[in-house]
C-alpha positions as CSV (number, residue, x, y, z in Angstrom):
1,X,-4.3,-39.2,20.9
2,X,-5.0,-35.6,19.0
3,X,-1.8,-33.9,17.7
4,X,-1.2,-29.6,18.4
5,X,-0.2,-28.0,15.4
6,X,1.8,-25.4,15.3
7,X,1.4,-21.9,13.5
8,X,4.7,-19.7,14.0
9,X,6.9,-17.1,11.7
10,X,10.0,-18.1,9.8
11,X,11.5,-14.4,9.5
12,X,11.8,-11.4,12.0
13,X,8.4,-11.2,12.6
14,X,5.6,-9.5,11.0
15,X,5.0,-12.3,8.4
16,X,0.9,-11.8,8.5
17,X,0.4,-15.0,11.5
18,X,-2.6,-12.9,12.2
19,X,-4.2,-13.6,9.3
20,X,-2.8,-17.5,8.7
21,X,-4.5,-18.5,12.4
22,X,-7.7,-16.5,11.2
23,X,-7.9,-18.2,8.0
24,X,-7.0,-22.1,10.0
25,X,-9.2,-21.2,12.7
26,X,-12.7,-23.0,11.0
27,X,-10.5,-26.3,11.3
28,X,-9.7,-26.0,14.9
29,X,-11.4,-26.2,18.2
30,X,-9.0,-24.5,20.4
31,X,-6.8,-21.9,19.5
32,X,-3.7,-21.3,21.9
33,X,-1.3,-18.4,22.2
34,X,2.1,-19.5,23.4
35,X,5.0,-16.7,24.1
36,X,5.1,-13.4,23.7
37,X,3.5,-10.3,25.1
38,X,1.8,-7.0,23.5
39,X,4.7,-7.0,22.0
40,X,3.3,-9.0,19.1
41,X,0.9,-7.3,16.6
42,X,-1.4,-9.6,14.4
43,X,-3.3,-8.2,12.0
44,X,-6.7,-9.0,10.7
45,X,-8.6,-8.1,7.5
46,X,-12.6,-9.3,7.0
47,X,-15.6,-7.6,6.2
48,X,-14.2,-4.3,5.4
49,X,-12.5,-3.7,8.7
50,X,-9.0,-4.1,10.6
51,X,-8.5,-5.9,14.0
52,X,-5.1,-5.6,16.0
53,X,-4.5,-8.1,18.3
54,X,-2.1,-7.9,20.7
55,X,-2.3,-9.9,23.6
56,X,-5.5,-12.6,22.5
57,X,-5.5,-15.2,20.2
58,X,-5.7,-14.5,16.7
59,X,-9.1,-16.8,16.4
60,X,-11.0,-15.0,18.5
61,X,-13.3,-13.7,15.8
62,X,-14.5,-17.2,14.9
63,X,-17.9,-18.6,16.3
64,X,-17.0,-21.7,18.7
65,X,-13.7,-21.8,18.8
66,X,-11.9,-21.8,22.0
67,X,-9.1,-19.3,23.0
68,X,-6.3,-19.7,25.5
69,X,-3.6,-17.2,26.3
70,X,-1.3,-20.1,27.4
71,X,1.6,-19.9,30.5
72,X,4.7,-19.1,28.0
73,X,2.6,-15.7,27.6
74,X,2.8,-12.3,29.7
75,X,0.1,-10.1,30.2
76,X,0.0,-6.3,30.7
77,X,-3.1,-6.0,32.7
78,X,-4.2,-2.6,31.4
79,X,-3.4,-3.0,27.6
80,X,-5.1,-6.4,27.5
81,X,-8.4,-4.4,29.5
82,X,-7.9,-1.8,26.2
83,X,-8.0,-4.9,23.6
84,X,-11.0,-6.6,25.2
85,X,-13.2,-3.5,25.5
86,X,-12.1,-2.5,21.9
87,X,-13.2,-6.4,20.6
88,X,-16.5,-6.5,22.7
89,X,-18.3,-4.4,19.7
90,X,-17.8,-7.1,18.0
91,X,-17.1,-10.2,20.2
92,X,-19.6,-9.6,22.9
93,X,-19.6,-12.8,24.5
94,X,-15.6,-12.5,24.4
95,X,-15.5,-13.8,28.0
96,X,-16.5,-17.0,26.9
97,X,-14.6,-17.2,23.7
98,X,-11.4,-16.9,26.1
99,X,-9.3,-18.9,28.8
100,X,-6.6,-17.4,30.5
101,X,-3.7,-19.8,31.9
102,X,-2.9,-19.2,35.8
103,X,0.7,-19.4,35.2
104,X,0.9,-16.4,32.4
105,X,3.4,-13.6,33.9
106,X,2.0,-10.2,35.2
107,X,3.7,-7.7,33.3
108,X,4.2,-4.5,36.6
109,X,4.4,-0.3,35.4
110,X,7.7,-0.9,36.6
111,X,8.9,-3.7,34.1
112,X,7.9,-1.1,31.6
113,X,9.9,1.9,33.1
114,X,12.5,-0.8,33.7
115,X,12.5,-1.5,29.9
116,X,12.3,2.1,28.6
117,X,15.0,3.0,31.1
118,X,17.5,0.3,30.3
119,X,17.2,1.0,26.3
120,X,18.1,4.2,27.1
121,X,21.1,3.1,28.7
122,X,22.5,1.4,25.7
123,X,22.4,4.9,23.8
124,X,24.2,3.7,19.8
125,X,23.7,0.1,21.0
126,X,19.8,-0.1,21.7
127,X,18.0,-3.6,20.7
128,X,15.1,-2.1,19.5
129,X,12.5,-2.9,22.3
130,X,9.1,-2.3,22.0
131,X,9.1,-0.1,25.4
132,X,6.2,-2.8,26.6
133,X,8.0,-4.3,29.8
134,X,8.6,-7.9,28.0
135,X,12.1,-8.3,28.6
136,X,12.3,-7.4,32.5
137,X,9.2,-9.7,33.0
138,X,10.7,-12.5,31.7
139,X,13.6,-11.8,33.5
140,X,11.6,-11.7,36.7
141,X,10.1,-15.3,35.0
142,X,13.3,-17.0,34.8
143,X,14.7,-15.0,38.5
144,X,12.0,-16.2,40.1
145,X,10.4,-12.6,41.0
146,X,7.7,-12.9,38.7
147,X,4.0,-12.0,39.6
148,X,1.4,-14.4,38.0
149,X,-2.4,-14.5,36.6
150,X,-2.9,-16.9,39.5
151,X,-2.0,-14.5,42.0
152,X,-4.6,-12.2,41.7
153,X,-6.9,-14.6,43.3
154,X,-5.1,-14.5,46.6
155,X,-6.2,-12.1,49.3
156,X,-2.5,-10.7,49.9
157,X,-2.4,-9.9,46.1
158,X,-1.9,-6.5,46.6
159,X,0.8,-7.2,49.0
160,X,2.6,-9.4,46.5
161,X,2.8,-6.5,44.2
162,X,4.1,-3.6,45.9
163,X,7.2,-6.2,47.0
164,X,8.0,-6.4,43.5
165,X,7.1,-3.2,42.6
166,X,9.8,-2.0,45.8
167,X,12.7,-4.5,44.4
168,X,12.1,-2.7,40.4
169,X,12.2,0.9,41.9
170,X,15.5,-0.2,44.1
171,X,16.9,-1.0,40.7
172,X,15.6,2.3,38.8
173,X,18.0,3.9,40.9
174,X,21.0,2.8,39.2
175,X,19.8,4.3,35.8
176,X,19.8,7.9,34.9
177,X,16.2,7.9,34.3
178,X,13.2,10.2,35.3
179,X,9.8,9.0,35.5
180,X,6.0,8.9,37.1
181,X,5.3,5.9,38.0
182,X,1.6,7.4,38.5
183,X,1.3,7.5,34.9
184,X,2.4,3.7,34.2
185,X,0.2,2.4,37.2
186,X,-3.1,4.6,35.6
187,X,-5.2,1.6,34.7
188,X,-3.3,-1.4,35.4
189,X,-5.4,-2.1,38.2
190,X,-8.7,-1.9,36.8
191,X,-7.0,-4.4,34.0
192,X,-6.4,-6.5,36.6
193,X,-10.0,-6.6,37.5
194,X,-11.0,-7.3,33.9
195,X,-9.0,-10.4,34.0
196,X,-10.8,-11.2,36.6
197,X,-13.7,-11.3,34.9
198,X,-12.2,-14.5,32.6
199,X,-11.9,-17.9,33.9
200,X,-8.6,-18.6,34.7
201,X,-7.3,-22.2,33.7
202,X,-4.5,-24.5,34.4
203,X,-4.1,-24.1,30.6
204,X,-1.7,-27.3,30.5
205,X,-3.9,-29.4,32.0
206,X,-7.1,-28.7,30.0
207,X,-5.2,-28.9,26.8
208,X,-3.9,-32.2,27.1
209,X,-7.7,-33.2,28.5
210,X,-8.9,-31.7,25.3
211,X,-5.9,-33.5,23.3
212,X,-7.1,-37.0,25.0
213,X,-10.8,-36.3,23.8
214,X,-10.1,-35.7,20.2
215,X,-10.3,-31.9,20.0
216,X,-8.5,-29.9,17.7
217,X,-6.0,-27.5,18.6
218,X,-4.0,-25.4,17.0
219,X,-0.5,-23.2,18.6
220,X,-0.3,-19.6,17.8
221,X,3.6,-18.2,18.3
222,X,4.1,-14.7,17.9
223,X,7.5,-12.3,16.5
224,X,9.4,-15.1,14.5
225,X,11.9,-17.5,14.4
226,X,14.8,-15.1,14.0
227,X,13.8,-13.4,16.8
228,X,13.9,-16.3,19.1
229,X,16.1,-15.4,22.4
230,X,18.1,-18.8,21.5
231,X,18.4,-19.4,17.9
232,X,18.0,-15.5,16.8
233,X,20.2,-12.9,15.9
234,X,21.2,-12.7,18.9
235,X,21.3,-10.3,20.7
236,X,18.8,-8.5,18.7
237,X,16.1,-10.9,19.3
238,X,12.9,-11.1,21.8
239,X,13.0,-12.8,25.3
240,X,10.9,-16.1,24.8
241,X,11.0,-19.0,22.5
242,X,9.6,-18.3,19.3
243,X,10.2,-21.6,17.8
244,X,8.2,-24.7,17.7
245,X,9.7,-26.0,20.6
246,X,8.5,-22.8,23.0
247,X,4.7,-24.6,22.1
248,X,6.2,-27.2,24.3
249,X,7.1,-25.1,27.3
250,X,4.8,-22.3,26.6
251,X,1.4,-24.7,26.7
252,X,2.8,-27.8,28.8
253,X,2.3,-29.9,25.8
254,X,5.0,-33.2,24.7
255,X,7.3,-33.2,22.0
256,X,6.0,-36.2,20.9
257,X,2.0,-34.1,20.5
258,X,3.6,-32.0,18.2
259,X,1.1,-32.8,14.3
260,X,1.8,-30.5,11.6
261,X,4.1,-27.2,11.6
262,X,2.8,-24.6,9.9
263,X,5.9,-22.0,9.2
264,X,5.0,-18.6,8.1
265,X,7.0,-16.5,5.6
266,X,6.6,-13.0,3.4
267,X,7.8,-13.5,-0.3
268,X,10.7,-11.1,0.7
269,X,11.8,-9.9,4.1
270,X,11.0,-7.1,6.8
271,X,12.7,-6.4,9.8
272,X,11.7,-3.5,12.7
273,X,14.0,-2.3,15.1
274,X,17.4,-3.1,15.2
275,X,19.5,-6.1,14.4
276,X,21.3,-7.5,11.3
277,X,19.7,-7.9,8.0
278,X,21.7,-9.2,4.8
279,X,19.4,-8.7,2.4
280,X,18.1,-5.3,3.4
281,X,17.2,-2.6,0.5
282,X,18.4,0.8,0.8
283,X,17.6,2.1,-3.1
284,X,14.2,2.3,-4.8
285,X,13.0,-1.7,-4.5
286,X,13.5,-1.5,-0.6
287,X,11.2,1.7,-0.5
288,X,8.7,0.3,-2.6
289,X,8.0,-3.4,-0.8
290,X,7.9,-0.5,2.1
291,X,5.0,1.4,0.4
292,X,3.2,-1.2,-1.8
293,X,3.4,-3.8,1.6
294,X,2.7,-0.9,3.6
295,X,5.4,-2.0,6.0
296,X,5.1,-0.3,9.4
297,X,4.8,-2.2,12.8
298,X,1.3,-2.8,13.9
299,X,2.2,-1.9,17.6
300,X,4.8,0.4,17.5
301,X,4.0,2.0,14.0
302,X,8.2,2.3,13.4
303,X,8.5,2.0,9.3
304,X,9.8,-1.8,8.4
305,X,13.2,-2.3,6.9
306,X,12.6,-4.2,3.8
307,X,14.4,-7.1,1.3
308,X,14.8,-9.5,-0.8
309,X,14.0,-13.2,0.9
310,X,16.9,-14.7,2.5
311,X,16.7,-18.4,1.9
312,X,19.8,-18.9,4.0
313,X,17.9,-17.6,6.5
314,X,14.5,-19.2,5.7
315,X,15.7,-22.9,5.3
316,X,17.5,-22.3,8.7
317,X,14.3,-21.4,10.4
318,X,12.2,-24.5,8.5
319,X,15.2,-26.7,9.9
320,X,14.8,-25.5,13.5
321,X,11.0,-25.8,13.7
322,X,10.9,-29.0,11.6
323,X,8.3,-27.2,8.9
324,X,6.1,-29.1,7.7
325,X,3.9,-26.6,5.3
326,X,4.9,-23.5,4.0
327,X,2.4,-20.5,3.8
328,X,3.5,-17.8,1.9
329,X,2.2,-13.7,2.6
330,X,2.0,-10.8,0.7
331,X,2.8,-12.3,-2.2
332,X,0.9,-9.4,-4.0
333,X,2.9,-6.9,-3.0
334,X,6.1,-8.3,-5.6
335,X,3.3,-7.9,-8.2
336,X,5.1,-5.2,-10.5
337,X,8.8,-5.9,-9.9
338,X,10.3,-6.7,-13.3
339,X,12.8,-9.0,-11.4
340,X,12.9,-11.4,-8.3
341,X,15.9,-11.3,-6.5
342,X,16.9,-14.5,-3.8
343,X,19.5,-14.8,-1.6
344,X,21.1,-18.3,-1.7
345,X,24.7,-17.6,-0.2
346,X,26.4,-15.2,2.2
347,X,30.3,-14.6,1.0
348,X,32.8,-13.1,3.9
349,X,36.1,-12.6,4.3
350,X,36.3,-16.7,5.2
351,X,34.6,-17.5,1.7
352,X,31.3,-18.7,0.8
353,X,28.2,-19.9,3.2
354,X,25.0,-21.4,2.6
355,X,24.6,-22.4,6.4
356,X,23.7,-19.3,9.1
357,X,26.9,-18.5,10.6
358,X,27.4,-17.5,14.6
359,X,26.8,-14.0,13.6
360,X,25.6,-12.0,10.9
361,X,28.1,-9.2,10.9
362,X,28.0,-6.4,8.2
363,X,30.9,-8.1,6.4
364,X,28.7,-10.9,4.8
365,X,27.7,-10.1,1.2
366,X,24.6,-11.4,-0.2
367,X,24.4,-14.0,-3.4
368,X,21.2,-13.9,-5.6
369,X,19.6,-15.7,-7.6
370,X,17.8,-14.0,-10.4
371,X,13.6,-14.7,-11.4
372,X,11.3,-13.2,-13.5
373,X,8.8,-11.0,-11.5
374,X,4.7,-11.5,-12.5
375,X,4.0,-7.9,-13.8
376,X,0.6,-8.8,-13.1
377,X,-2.2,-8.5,-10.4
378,X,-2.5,-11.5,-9.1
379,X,-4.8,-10.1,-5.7
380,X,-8.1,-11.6,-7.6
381,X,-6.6,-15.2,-7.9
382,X,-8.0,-18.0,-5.8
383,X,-6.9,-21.1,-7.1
384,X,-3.3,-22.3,-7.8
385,X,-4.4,-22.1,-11.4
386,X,-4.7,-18.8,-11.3
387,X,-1.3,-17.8,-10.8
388,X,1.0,-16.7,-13.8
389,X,3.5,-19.4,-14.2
390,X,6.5,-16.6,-12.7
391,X,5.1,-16.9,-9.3
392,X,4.2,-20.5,-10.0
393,X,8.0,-21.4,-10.4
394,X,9.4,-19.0,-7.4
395,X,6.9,-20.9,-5.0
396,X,8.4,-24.4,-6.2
397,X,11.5,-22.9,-6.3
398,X,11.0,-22.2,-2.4
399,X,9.5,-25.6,-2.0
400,X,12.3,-27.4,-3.4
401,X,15.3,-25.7,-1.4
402,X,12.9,-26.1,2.0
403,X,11.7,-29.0,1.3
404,X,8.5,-28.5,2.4
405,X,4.9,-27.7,0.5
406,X,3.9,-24.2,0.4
407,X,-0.1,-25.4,1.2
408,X,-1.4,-21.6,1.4
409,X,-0.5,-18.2,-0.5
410,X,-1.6,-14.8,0.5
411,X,-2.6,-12.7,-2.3
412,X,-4.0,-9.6,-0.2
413,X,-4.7,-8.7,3.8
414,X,-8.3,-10.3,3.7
415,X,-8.9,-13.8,4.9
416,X,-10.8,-14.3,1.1
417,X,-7.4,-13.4,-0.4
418,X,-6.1,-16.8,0.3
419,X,-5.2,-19.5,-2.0
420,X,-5.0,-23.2,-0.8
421,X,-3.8,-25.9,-2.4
């Protein structure tokens, strides 16, 4: 039988997945979305425009191929009726290009006046939420509260709703928190009537069909591995399963159907929100990765925290997912640093660490290794031979310690800005 492969982030997030699944698409007949919400914000570059996707499958832009937001997914009705009518100028037969699994969450208005009024609550202490609802409708998911896609079908549907809409405003009451709910409701229903307009799958079933008949299918996770509700930094981390194994759970697929593992990484490292960060810049470098990179969140806009790649880190996350390809991003944006910097170690109070420890307090300190930046354009290169030998021995450098191939390299934001090898 076929294999899934796998197509996740190895950092906080933001690593350009967007792009990678755009670029893999042509190879695949089925591209499925596993966890996550509109949370996630995957950028796309072609043809002299930008795509932000939120909510669909990065490989929707691609004649044929087959898109599934899977069950590990949750759905804001009315900002996935904003995405589709925003794509249908240029995906018109988008209904088609797109499946949407039965047993997706529903995320309600009030999971997202339930999020915005619980980070409030922390005040000093916030997580850095997104303000989207995805945290209380998971844990509605895992409580057993949750609404789904399915139940939209069923006549009492609107019945179903207003009981958990009742049981969220029965637990506003406990925050300090003033809000209309009028103004979160304003188009959630009429994006439930847009999903209606998609056929609505038992997404585990029809992949493993399409599995048994040979197709091709390829796993799209969203944030990143770091951000993964189990093996993140906690508790600054998202609410699903952002590793490999949330492909399981989030599409119904078997361990043993797991092919290749594509892991996703920038050549240095971004973070938005809040949450520890050993490597992060605060002088010049930081600001320029910031500018050059143009680091600012694709959903929520916030500025990125920038730094030097944590290979601790990295080789932790390649460990977890059990990478087997590397693709590098953004490669091009370390183009005129005179110097590299890696972090290989963390030291502490207890001594020296190459392993991720329990928690990465602001006590651990950093130790770099030292390379010899490009100083040279390199956004015009499409072959491995066209890379100066400085970025040639930081890629192998990175291969070595992961051991795994880095098989792609970004050199730019558009999908012809790609090196494979």
């Amino acid at each position: 039988m076929k294999k899934i492969d796998v197509a996740l982030g190895l950092q906080w997030g933001d690593e350009g997945k967007g792009k990678v699944v755009d670029v893999l698409t042509p190879i695949y007949d089925i591209i499925a979305r596993f966890q996550g919400g509109p949370n996630a914000g995957h950028s796309l570059h072609f043809d002299g425009q930008k795509y932000v996707l939120h909510t669909i499958p990065s490989g929707v832009f691609r004649k044929g191929a087959v898109n599934i937001i899977g069950n590990g997914v949750v759905v804001d009705p009315r900002i996935f009726a904003e995405e589709v009518a925003e794509l249908e100028t240029v995906v018109p037969d988008i209904s088609a290009r797109l499946l949407i699994s039965k047993k997706a969450h529903l995320i309600l208005p009030t999971h997202r006046v339930l999020d915005a009024a619980q980070e409030a609550s922390k005040g000093s202490g916030k997580i850095g939420s997104t303000l989207k609802g995805i945290g209380p409708a998971y844990v509605d998911k895992t409580g057993r509260g949750g609404l789904r896609v399915g139940d939209i079908l069923a006549p009492d549907f609107r019945a179903r709703y207003e009981a958990a809409r009742d049981i969220h405003l029965q637990q506003l009451k406990s925050y300090d928190f003033t809000f209309d709910l009028a103004e979160f409701e304003a188009g959630w229903f009429e994006g439930i009537d847009s999903i209606r307009r998609f056929t609505l799958i038992d997404s585990e079933q029809v992949l493993n069909d399409a599995l048994a008949e040979g197709k091709s299918i390829l796993a799209e996770g969203a944030q990143g591995s770091l951000l993964d509700i189990d093996f993140g930094t906690y508790p600054f981390v998202t609410s699903s399963n952002t590793v490999c194994a949330g492909a399981c759970t989030g599409l119904g697929v078997a361990p043993s159907r797991i092919g290749k593992v594509y892991g996703v990484f920038k050549a240095y490292c971004t973070r938005v929100g809040s949450g520890p960060f050993p490597t992060e810049l605060f002088d010049g470098d930081g600001e320029r990765m910031r500018k050059i990179g143009f680091e600012f969140g694709a959903t929520t806009g916030r500025a990125r925290r920038c730094g030097w790649l944590d290979m601790v880190a990295l080789k932790y996350a390649v460990m977890i997912n059990g990478v087997t390809e590397l693709i590098m991003m953004k490669a091009d944006v370390l183009n005129d640093f005179d110097t590299i910097r890696v972090c290989t170690a963390y030291e502490a109070d207890g001594g020296r660490t190459t392993t991720l420890p329990y928690e990465l307090t602001g006590t651990l300190r950093p130790v770099y290794r030292e390379f010899a930046g490009w100083r040279c354009d390199v956004s015009g290169a499409r072959r491995w031979d066209d890379l100066p030998p400085e970025l040639k021995s930081y890629i192998e450098y990175i291969e070595n310690e992961c051991g795994a191939p880095v098989r792609i390299i970004s050199v730019g934001p558009d999908r012809e800005e790609t090196i494979e090898r």
